[in-house]
N, C-alpha and C positions, 0 to 999 in steps of 0.2 A: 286218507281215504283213497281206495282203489277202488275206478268203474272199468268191471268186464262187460264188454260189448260179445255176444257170442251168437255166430249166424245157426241157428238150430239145422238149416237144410244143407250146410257144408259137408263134405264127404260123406255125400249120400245117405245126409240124416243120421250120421253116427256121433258128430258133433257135439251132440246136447248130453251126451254121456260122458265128456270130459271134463264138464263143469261141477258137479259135486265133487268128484275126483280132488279137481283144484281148490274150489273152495274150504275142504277137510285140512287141506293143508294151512290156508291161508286163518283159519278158527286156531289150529293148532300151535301155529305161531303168535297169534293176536294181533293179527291185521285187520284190519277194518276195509271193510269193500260192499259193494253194491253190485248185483249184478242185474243187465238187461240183456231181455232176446227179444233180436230182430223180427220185425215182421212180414218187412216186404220191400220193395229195392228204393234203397238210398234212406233207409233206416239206420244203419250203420256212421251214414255220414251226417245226419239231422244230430244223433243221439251224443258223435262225439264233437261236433261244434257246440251243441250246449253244455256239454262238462267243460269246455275248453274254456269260454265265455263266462261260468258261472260260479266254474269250481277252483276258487282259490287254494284250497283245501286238498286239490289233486294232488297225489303220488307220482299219479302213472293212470296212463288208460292202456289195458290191457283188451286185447281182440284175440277170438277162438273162431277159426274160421281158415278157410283159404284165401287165399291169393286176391280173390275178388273182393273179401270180409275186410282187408288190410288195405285197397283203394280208398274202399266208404270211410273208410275209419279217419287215413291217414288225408282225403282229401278234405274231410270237417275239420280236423286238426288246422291246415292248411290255412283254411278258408276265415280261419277265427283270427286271424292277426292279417295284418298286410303283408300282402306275399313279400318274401326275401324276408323277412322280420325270424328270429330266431324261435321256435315254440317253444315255452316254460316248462311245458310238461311232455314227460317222455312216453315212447310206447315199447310197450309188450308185445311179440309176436308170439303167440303159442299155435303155431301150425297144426290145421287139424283137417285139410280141404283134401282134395284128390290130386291134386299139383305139389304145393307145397315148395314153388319153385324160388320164391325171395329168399325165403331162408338157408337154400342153398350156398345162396353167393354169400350171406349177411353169416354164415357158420364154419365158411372159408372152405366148400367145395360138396358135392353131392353128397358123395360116401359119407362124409362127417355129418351132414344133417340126417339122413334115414336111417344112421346108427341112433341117433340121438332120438329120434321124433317117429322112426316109425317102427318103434317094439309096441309092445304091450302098452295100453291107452294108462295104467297108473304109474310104468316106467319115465312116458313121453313128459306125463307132466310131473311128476318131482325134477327132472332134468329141466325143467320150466322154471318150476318154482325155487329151482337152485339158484339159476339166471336171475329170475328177477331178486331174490332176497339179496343177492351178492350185490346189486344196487350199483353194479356199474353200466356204463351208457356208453355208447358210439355215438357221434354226430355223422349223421350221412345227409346224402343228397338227393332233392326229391325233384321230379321233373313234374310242368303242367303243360297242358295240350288244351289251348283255347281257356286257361284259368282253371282247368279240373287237375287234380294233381293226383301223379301217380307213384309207386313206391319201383316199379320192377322194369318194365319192357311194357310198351307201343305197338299195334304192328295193324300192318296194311294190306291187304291182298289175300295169297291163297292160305297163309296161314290163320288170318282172321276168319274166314270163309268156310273153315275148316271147325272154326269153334262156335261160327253160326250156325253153322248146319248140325255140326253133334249135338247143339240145344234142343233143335227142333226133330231130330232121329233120338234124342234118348228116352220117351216113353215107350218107344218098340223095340229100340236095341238094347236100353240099357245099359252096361258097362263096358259093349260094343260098340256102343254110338257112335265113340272119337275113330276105330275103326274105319268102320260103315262109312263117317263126315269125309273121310280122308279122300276115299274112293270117291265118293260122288263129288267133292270140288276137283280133285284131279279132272274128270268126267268133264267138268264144265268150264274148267279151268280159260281165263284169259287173262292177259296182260294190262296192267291198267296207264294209259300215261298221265305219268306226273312233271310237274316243276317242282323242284329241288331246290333249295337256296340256303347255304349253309358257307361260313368263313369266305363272303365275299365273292362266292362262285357259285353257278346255274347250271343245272344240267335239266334239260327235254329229254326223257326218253320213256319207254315204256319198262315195265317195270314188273316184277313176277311178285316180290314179297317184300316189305318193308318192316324195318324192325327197328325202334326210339329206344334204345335202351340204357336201362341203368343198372340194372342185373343182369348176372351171365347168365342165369337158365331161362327156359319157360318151356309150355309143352310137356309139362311131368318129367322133366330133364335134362332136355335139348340142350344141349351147348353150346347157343345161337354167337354169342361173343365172349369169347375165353378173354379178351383184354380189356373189359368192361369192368370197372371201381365206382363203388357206391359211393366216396366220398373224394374224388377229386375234382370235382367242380365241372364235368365236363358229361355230355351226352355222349354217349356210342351209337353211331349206326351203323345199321348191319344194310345195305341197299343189293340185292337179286335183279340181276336184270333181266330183260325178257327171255323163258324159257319155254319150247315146247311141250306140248302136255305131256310126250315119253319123255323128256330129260326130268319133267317135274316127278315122275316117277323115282327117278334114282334121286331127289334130292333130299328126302326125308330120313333115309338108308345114311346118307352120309351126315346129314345132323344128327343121329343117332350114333355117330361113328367120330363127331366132331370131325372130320374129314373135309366139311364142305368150304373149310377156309381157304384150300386147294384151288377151286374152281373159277374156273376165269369170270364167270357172273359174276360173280361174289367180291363186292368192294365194303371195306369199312372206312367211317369217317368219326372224327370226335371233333365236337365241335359245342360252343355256350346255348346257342339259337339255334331253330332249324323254320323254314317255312313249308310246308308242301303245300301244292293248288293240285285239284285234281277233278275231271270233271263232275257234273249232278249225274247222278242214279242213286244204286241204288249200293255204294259199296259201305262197308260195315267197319267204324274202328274196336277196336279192340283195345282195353286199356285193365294188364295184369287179368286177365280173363272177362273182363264184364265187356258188355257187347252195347254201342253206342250207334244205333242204326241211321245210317245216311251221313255217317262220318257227322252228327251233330252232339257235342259235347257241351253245350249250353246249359248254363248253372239251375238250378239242380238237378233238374230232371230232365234226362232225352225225350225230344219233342222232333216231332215233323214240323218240315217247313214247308210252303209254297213253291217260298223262290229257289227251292234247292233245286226245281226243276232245271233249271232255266242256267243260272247262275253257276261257278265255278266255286268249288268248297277249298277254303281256308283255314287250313290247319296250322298254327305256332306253336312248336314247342320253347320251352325256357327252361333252363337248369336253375333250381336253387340252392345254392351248394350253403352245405352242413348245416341246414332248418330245422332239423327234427334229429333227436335222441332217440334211440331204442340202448333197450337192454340187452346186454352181452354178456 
């Protein structure tokens, strides 16, 4: 038995059309599957901790969805066994979001995945359904940030700020929004300081963009860390340090150009653990696109706090190296 989990509002509602699609195939072969759609945030992750929990009988949980669809999925998966503990059951990515950025890395580079996943919606998924019937697996490495586990890239600052603000401009912009978001956090752009603590060393400073990552892309392509492996046991971070609001102009130009490893900002670190403190307000994490407001990541649901006022937020990240099977 195979449960598709499938977010119907993924790539701007065109999602829910690649599900008969798949399923025709999966009758034609004589598979057995079940499928649910999502309703609303952290459905995803409710739905696949109880098949993980209950279904001896799993295959495989397969997710149709973006970037965000494969957090909820992969962090219920997570959450069903004690973290580090190896998961039984593998997952299915069938990228179907406006990003589509894990699959990048997990398909061995851009080009190869948008050849693959972004023709025609019954091309994408027989190329799917190839993957999964061929029944081979990867083991990779999933990171958790405060116990939420994530599949791709973290990130802090203006790049998060960037995917707050396009939430809240795309009823008016539309397919513009991430546009429009760009311009207006450049606009408002500032520096956040952090404490860092990672392999035994601290760094104070202030900081333009933080990036936790596990995958090379994010950002519909970006090429935020070319040297970043889903299955070596280790976090990549990408750390920007303080930049003015013109240079933060030219820094998007050059992640689009992968160019920005150049820049004297721009330091990477790989490392098991990471801590960052950073002060209360009001800044936003960002985990694989889903937006966790006031950097609170608290199990299951994003909540406000009081003392976030007041108090210094505390972010862990942990590597769990090779937890989780996907098909390949």
């Amino acid at each position: 038995m195979y449960h598709i989990i499938i977010n119907p509002i993924a790539g701007r509602g065109r999602t829910i059309h690649r599900l008969p699609i798949l399923t025709k195939l999966f009758d034609s072969h004589g598979l057995t599957y079940e499928a649910h759609i999502t309703t609303g945030l952290m459905d995803g992750y409710e739905k696949a901790k109880r098949f993980c929990e209950s279904g001896k009988d799993c295959k495989g949980i397969i997710g149709i969805g973006g970037d965000g669809t494969f957090q909820e999925i992969a962090a219920g998966m997570v959450d069903s066994y004690p973290h580090g503990q190896k998961i039984p059951i593998p997952l299915g990515i069938f990228p179907a979001g406006s990003g589509n950025d894990f699959i990048m890395t997990l398909e061995g580079g851009k080009s190869i995945a948008l050849a693959k996943y972004k023709k025609d919606i019954e091309m994408a998924a027989k190329n799917f359904f190839e993957t999964l019937h061929r029944g081979k697996t990867r083991s990779i490495d999933v990171i958790t940030a405060n116990g939420m586990a994530f599949l791709n890239i973290g990130n802090l600052g203006l790049d998060a700020r960037i995917v707050d603000n396009a939430a809240a401009l795309k009823p008016k912009y539309g397919r513009q929004a991430y546009v429009a978001a760009v311009y207006k956090s450049i606009a408002k752009h500032k520096n956040i300081p952090l404490t860092i603590e990672a392999n035994g060393e601290k760094w104070d400073k202030q900081y333009t963009l933080v990036a936790i990552c596990n995958g090379q892309y994010y950002g519909g392509g970006l090429h935020i860390t070319p040297g970043a492996k889903i299955d070596d046991g280790k976090i990549t971070l990408c750390l920007i340090e303080a930049m003015s609001r013109p240079k933060t102009m030219v820094l998007f130009p050059t992640l689009m150009m992968g160019q920005h490893v150049k820049l004297k900002p721009v330091k990477f670190i790989e490392c098991e653990n990471l801590v960052i403190t950073l002060p209360p307000g009001k800044e936003t994490l960002c985990l694989d696109g889903n937006l966790y407001p006031d950097c609170n990541v608290e199990h299951p649901q994003p909540e406000k706090k009081s003392d976030r006022k007041t108090d210094r937020i505390r972010l862990e990240f942990k590597i769990l190296p090779r937890v989780l099977d996907v098909f390949v």
